[in-house]
C-alpha positions, 0 to 999 in steps of 0.5 A: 382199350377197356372202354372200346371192349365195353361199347361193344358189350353194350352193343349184345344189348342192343341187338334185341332192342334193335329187332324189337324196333324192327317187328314194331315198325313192320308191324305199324306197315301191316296196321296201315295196310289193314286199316286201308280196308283192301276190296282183296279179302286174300290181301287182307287175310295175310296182312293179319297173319303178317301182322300176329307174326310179328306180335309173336316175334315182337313178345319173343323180343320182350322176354329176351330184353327182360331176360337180359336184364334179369341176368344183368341184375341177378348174375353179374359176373356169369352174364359178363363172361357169357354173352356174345354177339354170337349168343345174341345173334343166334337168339334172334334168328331164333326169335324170328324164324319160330313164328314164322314157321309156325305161321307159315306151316302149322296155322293154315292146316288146322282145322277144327270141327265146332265139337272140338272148338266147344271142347277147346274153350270148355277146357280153357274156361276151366283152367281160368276157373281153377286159377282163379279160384286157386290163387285169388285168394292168395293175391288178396288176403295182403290187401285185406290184411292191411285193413283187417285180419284174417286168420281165417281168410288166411288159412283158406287162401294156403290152402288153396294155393297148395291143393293147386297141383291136384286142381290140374290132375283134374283136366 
């Protein structure tokens, strides 16, 4: 009787890895459809909105899988109680109906004007920026401590981790 009530827990993990498999094959249909290169532009145009959809819902599918292996590693004992195929059911209808909906309703409304586009891509350069310049540092003191110390490099590199929050006060 254990051993029937544990295949059917493991079947919880399989759910997402099943609807990842799902988004991967239906993904592979909206590549073929697109890389036949249709004369119809309309066809083309949402066989690759299709096809960032699925992107979407297949990165959704992937934090859900690492998501539970996570909480099988971290939380045992929690994870054991609490998972359902219920839970893991309705996380996938989730999964599936957000991107769509967005895809569906919110994409093809927007417009942007070329001032805003410069404005939209001014800002994003500038968090790059601000994170690279903030935490750089800070991923490459340990290679260089390896070889060379740096006391220094060291200090600089906390402190520009730590001044981090007032970097984005500034956007």
């Amino acid at each position: 009787m254990e051993q029937n009530s544990n295949v059917r827990k493991d079947h919880v993990a399989l759910i997402y890895v099943i609807n990842l498999l799902i988004t991967d094959l239906f993904q592979l249909c909206c590549l073929i459809a697109i890389e036949s290169k249709p004369e119809d532009f309309g066809f083309l145009r949402i066989a690759y909105r299709i096809y960032f959809c699925l992107l979407l819902i297949s990165a959704g599918f992937m934090v859900c899988v690492s998501l539970e292996r996570y909480l099988v590693i971290a939380h045992p004992l929690w994870y054991r109680f609490r998972r359902t195929i219920k839970i893991s059911v309705a996380v996938c209808v989730v999964v599936w109906v957000i991107p769509s909906v967005l895809f569906i309703t919110v994409l093809p409304s927007v417009s942007v004007s070329s001032d805003e586009k410069r404005q939209i891509v001014g800002i994003l350069v500038l968090v790059l920026l601000i994170y690279t310049f903030m935490f750089l540092p800070a991923i490459i003191f340990p290679i260089i401590n390896e070889f060379i110390s740096y006391e220094n490099f060291h200090s600089l590199a906390i402190l520009f981790a730590r001044l981090s929050p007032l970097a984005d006060l500034s956007l």
